[in-house]
Predicted model as a PDB file, atoms N, CA, C, CB and O in Angstrom, pLDDT in the B-factor column:
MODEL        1                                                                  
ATOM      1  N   UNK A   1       0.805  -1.204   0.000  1.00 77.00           N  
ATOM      2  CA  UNK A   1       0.000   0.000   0.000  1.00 77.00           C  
ATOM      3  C   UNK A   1       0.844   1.261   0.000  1.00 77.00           C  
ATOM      4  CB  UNK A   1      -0.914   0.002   1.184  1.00 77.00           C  
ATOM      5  O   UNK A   1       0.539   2.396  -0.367  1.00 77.00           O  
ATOM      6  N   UNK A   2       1.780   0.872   0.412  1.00 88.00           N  
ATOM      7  CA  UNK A   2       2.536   2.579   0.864  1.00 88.00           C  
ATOM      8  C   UNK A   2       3.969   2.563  -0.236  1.00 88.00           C  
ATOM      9  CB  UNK A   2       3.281   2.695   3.148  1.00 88.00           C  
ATOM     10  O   UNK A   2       4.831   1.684  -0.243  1.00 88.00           O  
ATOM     11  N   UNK A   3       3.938   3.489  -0.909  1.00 89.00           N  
ATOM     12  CA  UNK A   3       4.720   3.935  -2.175  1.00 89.00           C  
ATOM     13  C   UNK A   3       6.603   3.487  -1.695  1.00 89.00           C  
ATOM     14  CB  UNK A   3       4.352   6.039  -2.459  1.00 89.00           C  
ATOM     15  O   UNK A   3       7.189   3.840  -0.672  1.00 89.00           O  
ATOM     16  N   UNK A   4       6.940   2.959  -2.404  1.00 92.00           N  
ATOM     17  CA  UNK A   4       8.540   3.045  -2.492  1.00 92.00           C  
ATOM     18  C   UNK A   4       9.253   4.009  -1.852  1.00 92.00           C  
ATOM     19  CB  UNK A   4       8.980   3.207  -3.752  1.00 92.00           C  
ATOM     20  O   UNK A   4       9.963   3.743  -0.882  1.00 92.00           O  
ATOM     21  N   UNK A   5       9.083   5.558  -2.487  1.00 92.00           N  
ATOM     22  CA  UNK A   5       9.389   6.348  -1.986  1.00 92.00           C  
ATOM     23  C   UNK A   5       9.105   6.852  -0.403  1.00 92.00           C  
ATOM     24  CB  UNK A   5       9.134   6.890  -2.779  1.00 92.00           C  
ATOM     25  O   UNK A   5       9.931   7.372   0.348  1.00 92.00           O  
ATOM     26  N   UNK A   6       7.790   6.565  -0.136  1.00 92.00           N  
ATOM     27  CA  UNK A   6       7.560   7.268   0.878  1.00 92.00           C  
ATOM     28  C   UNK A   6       8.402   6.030   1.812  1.00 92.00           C  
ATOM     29  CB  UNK A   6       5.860   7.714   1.128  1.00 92.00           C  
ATOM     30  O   UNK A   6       9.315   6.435   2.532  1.00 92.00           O  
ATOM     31  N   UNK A   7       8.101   4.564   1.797  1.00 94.00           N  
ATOM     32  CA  UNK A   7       8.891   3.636   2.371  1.00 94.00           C  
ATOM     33  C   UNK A   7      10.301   4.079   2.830  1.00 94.00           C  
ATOM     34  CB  UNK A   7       8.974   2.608   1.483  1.00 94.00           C  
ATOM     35  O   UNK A   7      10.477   4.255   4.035  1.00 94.00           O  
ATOM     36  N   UNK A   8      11.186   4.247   2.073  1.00 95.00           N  
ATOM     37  CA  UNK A   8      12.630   4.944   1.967  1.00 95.00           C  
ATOM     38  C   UNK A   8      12.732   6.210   2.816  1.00 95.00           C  
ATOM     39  CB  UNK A   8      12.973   5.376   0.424  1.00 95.00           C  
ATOM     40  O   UNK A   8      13.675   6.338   3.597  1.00 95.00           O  
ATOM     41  N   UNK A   9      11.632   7.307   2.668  1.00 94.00           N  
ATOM     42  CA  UNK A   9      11.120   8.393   3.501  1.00 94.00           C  
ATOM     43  C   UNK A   9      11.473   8.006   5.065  1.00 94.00           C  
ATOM     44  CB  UNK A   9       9.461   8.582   3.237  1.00 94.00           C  
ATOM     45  O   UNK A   9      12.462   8.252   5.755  1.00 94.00           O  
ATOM     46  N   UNK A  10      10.385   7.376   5.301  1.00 94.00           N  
ATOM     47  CA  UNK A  10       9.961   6.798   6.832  1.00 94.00           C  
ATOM     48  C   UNK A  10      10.971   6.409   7.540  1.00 94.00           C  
ATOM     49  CB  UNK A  10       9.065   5.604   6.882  1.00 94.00           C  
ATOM     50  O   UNK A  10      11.385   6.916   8.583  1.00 94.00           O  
ATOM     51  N   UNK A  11      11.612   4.967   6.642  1.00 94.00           N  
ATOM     52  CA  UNK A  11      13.198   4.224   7.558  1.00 94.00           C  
ATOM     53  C   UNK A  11      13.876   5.121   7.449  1.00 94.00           C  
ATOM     54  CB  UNK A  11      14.163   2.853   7.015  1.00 94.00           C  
ATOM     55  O   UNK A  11      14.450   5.209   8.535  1.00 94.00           O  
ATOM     56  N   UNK A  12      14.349   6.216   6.551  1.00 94.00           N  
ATOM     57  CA  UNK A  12      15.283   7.188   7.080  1.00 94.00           C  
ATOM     58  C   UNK A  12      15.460   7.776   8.277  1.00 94.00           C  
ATOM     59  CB  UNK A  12      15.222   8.020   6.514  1.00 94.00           C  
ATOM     60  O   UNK A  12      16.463   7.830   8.988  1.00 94.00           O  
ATOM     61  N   UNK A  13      13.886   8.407   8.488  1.00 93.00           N  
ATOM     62  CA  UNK A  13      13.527   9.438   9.358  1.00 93.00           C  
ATOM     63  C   UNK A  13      14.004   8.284  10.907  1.00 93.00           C  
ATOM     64  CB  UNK A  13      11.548  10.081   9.059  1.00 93.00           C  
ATOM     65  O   UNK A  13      14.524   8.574  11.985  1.00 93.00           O  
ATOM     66  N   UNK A  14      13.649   7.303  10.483  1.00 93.00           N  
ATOM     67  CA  UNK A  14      13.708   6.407  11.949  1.00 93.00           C  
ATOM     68  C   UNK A  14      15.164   6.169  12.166  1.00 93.00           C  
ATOM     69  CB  UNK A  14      12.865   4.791  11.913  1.00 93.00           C  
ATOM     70  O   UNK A  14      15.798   6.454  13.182  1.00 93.00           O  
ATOM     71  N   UNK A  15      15.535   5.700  11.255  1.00 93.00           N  
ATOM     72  CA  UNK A  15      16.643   5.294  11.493  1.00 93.00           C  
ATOM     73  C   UNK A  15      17.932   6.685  11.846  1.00 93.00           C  
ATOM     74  CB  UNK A  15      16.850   4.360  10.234  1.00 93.00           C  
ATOM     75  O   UNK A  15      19.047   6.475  12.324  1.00 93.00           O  
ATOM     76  N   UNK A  16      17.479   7.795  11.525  1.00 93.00           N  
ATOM     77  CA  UNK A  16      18.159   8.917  11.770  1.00 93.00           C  
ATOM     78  C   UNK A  16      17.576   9.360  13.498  1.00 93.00           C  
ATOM     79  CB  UNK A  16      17.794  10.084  10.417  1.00 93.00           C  
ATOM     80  O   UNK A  16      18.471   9.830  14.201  1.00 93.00           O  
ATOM     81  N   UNK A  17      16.397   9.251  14.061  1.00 90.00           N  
ATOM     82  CA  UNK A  17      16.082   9.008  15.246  1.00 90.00           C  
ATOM     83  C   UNK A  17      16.868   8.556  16.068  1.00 90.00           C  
ATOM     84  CB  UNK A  17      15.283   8.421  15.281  1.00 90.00           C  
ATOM     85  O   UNK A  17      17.544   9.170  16.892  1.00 90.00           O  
ATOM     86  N   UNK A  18      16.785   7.166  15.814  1.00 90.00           N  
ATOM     87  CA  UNK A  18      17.306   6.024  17.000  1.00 90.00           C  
ATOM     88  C   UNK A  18      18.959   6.399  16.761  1.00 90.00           C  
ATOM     89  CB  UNK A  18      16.809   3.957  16.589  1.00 90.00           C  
ATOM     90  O   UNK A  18      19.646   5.605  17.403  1.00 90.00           O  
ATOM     91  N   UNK A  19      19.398   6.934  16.358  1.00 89.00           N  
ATOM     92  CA  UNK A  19      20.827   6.848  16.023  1.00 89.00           C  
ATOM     93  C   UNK A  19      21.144   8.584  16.796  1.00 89.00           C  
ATOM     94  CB  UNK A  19      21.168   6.566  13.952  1.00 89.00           C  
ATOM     95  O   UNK A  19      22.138   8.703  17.513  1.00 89.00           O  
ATOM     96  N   UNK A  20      20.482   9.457  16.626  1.00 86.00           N  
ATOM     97  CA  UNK A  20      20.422  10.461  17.853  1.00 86.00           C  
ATOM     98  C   UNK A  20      18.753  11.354  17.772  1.00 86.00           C  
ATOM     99  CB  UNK A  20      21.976  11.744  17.649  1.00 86.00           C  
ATOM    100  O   UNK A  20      18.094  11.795  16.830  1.00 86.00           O  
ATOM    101  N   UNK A  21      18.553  11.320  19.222  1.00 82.00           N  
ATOM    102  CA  UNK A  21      17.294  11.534  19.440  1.00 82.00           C  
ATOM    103  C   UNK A  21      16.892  13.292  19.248  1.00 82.00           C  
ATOM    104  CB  UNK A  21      17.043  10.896  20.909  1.00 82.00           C  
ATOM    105  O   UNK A  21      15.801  13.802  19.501  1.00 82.00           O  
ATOM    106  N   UNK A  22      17.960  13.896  18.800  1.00 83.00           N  
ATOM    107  CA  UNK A  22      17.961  15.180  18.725  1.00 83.00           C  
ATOM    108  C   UNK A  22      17.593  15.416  17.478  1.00 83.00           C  
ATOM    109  CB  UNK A  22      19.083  15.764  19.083  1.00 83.00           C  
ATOM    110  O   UNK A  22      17.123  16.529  17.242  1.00 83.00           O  
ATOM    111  N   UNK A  23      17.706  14.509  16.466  1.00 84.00           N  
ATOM    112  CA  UNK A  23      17.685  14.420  15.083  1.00 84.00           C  
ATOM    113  C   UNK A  23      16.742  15.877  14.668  1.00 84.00           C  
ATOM    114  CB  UNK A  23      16.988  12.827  14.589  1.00 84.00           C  
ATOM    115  O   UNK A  23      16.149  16.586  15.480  1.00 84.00           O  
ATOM    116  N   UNK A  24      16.814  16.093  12.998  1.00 86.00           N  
ATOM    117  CA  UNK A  24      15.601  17.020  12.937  1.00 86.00           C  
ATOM    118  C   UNK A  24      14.647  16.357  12.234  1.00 86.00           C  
ATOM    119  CB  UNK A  24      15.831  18.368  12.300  1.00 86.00           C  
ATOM    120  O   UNK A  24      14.659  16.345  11.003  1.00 86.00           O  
ATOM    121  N   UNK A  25      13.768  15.769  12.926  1.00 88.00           N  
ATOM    122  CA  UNK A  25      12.684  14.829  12.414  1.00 88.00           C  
ATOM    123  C   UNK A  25      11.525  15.271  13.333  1.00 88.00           C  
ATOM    124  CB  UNK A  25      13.067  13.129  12.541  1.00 88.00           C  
ATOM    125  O   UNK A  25      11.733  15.728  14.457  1.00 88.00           O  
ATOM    126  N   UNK A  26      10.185  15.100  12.756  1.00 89.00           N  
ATOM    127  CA  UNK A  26       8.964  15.322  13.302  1.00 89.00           C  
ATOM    128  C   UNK A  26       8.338  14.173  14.215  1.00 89.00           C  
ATOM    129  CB  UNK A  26       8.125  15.619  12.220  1.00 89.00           C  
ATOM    130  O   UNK A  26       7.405  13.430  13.910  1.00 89.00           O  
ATOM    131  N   UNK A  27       9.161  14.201  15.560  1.00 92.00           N  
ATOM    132  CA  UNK A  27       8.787  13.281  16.686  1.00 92.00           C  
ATOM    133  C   UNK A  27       8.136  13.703  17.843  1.00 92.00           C  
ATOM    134  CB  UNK A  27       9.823  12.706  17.141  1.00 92.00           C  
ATOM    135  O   UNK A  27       8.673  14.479  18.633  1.00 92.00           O  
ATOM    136  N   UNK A  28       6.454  13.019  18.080  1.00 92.00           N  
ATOM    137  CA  UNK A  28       6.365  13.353  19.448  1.00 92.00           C  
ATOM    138  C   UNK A  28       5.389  12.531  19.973  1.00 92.00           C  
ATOM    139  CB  UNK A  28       6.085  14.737  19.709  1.00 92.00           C  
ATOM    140  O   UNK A  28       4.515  11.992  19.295  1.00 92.00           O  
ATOM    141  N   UNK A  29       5.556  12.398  21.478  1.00 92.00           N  
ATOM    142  CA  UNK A  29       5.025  11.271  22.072  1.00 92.00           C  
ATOM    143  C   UNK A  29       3.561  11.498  21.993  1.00 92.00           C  
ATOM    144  CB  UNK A  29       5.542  11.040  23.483  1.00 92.00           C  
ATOM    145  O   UNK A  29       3.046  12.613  22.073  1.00 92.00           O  
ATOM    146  N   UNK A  30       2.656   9.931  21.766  1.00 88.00           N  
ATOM    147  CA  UNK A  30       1.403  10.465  22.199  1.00 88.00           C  
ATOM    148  C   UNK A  30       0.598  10.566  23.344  1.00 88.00           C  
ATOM    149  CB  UNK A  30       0.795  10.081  21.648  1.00 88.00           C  
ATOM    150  O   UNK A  30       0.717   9.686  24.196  1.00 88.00           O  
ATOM    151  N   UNK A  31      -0.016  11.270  23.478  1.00 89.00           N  
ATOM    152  CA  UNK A  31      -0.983  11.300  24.719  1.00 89.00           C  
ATOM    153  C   UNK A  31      -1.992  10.438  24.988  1.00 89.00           C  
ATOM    154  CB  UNK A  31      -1.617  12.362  24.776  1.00 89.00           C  
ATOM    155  O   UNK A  31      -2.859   9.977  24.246  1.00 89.00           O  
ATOM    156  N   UNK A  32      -1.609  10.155  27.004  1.00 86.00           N  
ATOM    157  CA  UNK A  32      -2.341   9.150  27.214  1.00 86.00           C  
ATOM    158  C   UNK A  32      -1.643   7.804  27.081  1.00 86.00           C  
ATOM    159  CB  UNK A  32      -3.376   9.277  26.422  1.00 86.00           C  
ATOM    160  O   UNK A  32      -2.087   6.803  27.643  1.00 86.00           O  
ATOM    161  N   UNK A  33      -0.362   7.791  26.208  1.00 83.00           N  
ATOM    162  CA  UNK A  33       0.545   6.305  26.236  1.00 83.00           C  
ATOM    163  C   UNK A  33       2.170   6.691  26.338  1.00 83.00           C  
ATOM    164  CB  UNK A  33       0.276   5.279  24.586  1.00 83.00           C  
ATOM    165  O   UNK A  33       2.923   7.285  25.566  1.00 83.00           O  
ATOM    166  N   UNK A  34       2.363   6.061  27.687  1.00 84.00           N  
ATOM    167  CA  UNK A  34       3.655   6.357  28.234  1.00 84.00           C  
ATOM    168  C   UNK A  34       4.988   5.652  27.227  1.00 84.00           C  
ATOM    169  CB  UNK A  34       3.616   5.724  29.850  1.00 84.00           C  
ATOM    170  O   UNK A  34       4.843   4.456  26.976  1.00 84.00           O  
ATOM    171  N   UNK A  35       5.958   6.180  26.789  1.00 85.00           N  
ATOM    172  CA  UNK A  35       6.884   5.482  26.047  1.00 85.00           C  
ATOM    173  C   UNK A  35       6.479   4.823  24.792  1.00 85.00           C  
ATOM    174  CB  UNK A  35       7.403   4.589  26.823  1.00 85.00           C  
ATOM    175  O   UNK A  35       6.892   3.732  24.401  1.00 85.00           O  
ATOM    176  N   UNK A  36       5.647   5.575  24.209  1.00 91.00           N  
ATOM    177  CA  UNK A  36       4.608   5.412  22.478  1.00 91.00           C  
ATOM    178  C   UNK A  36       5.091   7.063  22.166  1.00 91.00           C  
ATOM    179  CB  UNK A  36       2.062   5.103  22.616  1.00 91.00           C  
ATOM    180  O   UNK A  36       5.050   8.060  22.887  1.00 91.00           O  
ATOM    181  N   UNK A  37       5.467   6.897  21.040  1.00 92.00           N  
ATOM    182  CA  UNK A  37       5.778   7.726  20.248  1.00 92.00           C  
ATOM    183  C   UNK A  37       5.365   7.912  18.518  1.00 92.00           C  
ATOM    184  CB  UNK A  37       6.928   7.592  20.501  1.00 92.00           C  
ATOM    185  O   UNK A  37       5.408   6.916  17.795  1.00 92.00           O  
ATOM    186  N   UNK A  38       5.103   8.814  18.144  1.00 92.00           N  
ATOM    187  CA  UNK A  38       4.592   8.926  16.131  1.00 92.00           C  
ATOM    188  C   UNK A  38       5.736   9.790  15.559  1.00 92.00           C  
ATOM    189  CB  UNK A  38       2.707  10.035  15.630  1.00 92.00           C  
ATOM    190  O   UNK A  38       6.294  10.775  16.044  1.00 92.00           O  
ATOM    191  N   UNK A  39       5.882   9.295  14.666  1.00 93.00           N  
ATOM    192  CA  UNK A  39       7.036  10.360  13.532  1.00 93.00           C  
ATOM    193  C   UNK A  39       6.027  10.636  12.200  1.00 93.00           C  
ATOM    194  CB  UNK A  39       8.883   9.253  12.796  1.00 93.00           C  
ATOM    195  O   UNK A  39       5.226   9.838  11.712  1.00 93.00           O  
ATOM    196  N   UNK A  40       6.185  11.382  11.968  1.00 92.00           N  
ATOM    197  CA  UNK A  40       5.888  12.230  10.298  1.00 92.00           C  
ATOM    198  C   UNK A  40       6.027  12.103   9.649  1.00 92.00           C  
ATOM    199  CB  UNK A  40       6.088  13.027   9.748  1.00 92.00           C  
ATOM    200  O   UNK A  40       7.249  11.959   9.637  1.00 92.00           O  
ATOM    201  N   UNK A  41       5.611  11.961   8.526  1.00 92.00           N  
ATOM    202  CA  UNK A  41       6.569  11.774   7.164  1.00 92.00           C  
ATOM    203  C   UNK A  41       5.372  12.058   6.108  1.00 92.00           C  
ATOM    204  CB  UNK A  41       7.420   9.976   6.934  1.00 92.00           C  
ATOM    205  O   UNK A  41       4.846  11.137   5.483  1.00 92.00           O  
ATOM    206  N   UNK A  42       5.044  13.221   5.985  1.00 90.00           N  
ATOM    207  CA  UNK A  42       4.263  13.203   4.955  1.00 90.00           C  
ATOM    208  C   UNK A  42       2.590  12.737   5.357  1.00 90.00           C  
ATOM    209  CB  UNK A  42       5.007  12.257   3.959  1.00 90.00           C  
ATOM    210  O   UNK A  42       2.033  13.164   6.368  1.00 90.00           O  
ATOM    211  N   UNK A  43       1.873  11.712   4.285  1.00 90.00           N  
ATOM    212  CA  UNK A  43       0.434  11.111   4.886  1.00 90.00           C  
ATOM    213  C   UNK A  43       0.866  10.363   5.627  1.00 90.00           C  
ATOM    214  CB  UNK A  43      -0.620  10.402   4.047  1.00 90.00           C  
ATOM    215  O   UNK A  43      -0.157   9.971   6.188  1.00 90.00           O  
ATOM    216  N   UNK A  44       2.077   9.587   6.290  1.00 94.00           N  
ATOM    217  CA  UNK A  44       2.393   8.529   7.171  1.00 94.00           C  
ATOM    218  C   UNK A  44       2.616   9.001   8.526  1.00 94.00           C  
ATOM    219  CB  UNK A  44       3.530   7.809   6.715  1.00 94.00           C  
ATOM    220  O   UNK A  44       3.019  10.124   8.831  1.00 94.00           O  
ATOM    221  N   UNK A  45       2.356   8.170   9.215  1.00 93.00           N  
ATOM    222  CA  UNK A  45       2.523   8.173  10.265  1.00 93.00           C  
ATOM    223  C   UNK A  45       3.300   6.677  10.789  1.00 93.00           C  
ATOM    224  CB  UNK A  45       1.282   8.559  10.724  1.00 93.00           C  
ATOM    225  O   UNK A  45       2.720   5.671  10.381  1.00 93.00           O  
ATOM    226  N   UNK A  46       4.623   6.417  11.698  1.00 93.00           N  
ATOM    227  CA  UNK A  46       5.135   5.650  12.346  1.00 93.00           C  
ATOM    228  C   UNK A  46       4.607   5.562  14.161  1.00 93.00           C  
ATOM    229  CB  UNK A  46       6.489   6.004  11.996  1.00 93.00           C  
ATOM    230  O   UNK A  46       5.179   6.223  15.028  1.00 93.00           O  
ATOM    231  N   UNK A  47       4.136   5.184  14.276  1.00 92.00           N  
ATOM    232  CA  UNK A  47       4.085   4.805  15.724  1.00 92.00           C  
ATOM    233  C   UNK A  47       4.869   3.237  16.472  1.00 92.00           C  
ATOM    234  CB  UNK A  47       2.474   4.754  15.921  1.00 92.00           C  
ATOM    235  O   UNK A  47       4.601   2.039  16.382  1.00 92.00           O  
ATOM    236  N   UNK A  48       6.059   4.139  17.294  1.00 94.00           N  
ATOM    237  CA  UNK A  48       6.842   3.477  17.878  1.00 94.00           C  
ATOM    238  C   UNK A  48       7.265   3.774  19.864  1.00 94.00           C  
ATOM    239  CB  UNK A  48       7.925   3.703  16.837  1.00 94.00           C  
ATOM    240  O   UNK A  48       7.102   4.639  20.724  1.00 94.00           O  
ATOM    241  N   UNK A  49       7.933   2.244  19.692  1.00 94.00           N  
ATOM    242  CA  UNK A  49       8.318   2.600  21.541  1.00 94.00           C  
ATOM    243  C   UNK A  49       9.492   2.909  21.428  1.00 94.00           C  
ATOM    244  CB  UNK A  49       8.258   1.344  22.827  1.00 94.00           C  
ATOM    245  O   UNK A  49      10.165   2.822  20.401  1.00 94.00           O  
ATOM    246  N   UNK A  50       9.928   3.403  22.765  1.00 88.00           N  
ATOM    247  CA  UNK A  50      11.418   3.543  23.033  1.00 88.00           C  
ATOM    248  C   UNK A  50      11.724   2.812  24.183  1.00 88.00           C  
ATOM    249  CB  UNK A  50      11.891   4.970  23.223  1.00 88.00           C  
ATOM    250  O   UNK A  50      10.809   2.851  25.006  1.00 88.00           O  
ATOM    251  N   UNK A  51      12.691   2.164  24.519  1.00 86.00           N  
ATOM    252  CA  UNK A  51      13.356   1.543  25.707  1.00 86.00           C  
ATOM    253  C   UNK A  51      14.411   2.088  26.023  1.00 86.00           C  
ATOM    254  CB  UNK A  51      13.654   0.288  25.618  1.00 86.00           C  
ATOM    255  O   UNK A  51      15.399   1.482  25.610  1.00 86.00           O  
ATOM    256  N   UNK A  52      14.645   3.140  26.686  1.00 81.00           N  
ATOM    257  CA  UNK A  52      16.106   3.858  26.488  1.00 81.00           C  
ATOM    258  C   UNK A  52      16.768   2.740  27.468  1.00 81.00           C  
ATOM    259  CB  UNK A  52      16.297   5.781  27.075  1.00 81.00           C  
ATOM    260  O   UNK A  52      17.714   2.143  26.953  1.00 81.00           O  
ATOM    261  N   UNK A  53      16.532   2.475  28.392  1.00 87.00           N  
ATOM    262  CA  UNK A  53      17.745   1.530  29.179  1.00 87.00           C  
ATOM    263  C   UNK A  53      18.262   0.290  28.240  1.00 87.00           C  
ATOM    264  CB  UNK A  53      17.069   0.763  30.725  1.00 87.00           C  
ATOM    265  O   UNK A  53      19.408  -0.120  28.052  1.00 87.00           O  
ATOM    266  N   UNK A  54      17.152  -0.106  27.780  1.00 88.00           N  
ATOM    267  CA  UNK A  54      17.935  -1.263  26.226  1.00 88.00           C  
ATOM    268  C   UNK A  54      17.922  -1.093  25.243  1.00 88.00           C  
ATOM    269  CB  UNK A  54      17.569  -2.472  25.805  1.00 88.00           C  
ATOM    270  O   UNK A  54      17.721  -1.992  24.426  1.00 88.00           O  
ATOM    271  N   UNK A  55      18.128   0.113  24.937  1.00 86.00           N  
ATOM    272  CA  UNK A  55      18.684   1.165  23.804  1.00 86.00           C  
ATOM    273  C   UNK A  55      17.977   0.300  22.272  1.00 86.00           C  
ATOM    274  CB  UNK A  55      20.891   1.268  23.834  1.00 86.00           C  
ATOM    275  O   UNK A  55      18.649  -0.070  21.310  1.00 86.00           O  
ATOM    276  N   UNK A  56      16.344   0.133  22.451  1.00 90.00           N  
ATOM    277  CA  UNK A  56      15.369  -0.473  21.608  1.00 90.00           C  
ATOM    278  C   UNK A  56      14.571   0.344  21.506  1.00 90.00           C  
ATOM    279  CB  UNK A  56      14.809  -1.593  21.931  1.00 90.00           C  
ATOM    280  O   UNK A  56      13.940   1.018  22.321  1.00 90.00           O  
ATOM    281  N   UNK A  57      14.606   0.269  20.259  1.00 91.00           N  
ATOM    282  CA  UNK A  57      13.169   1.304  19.157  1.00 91.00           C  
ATOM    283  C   UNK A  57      12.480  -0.017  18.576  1.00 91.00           C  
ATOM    284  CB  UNK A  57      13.925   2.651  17.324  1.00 91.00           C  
ATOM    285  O   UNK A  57      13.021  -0.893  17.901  1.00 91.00           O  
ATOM    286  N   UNK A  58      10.913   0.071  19.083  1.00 94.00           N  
ATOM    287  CA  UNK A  58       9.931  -1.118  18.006  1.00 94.00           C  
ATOM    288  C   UNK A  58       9.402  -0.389  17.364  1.00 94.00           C  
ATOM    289  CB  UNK A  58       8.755  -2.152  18.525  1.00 94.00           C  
ATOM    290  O   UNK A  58       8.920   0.455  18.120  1.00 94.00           O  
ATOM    291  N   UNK A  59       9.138  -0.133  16.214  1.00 94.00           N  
ATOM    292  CA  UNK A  59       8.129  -0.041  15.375  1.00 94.00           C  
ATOM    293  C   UNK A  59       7.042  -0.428  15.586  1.00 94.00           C  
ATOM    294  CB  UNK A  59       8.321  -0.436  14.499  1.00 94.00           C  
ATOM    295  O   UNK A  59       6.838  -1.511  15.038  1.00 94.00           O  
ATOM    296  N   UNK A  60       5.871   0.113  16.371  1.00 92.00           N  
ATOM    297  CA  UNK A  60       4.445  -0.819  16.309  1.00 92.00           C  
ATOM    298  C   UNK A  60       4.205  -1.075  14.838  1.00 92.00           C  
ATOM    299  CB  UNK A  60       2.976   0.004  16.986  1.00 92.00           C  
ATOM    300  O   UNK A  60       4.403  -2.219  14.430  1.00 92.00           O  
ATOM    301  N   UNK A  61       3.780  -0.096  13.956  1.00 92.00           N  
ATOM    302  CA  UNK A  61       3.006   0.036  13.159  1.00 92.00           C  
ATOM    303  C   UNK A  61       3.558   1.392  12.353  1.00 92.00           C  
ATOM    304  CB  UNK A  61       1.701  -0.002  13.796  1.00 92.00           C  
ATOM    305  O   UNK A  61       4.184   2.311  12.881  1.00 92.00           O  
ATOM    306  N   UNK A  62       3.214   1.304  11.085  1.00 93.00           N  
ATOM    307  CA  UNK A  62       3.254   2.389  10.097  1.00 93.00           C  
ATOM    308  C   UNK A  62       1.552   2.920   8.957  1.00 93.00           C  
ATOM    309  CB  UNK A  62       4.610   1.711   9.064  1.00 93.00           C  
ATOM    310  O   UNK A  62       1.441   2.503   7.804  1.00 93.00           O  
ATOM    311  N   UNK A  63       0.937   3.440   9.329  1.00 91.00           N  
ATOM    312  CA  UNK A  63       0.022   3.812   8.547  1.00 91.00           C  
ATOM    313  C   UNK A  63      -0.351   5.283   8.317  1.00 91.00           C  
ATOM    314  CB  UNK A  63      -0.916   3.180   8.931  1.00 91.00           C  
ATOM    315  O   UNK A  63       0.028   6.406   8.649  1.00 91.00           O  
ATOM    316  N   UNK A  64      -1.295   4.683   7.573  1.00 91.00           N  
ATOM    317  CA  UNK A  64      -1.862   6.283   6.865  1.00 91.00           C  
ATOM    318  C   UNK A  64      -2.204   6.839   7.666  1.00 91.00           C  
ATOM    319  CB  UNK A  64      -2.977   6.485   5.895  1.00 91.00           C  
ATOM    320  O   UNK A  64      -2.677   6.286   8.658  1.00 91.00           O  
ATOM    321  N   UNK A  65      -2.059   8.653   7.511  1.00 83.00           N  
ATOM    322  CA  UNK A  65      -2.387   9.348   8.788  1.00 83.00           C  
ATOM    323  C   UNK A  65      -3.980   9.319   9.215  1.00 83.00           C  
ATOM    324  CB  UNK A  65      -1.906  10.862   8.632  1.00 83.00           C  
ATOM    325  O   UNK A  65      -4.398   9.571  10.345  1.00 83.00           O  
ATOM    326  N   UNK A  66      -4.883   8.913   7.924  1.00 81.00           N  
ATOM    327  CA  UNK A  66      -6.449   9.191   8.425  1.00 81.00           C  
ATOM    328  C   UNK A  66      -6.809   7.725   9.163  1.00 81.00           C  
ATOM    329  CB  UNK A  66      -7.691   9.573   6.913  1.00 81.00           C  
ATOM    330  O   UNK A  66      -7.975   7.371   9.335  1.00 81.00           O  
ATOM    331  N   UNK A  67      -5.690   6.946   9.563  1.00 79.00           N  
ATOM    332  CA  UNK A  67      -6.002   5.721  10.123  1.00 79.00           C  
ATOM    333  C   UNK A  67      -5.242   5.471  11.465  1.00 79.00           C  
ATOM    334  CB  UNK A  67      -5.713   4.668   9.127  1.00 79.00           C  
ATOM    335  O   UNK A  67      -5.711   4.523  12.096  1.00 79.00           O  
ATOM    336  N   UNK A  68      -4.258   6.051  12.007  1.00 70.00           N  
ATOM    337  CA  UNK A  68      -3.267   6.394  12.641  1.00 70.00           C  
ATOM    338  C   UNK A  68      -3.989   6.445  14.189  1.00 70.00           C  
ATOM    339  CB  UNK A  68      -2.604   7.721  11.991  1.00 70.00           C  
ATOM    340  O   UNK A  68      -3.724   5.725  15.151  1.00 70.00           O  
ATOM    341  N   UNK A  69      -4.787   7.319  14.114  1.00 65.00           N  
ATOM    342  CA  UNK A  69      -5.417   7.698  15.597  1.00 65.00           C  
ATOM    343  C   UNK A  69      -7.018   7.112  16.316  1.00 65.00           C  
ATOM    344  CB  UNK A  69      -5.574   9.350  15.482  1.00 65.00           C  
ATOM    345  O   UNK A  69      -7.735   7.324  17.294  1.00 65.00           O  
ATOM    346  N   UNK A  70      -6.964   6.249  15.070  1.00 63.00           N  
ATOM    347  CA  UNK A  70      -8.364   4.617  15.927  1.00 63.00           C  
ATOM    348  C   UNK A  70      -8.466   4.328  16.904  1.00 63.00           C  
ATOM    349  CB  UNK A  70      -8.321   3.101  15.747  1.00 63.00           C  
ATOM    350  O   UNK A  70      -9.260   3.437  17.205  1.00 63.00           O  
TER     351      UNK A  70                                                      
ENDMDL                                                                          
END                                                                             
């Protein structure tokens, strides 16, 4: 469903994240879920955790933004 490009988009943005959290990427936690986080990218949306003590980023999920907040 989700374009090549924008694919390539997304793992960047993440992978430029987890590698320093200062990055300039459109990250912010959501409300109401402790250690859940969404990144940006255009119509996408990434929603992920962080584990900073075991220095782990999951990926829950990647979808479209009009589906994102169910």
């Amino acid at each position: 469903r989700m374009p090549s490009g924008d694919a390539r988009a997304v793992m960047a943005k993440l992978e430029a994240y987890a590698a320093d959290r200062d990055a300039p990427v459109d990250v912010k936690p959501l409300k109401g879920e402790k250690g859940v986080f969404r990144l940006r990218q255009g119509d996408w949306r990434a929603l992920f955790e962080v584990d900073v003590k075991a220095r782990k980023m999951v990926v829950v999920e990647i979808v479209n933004r009009r589906d994102a907040y169910k």
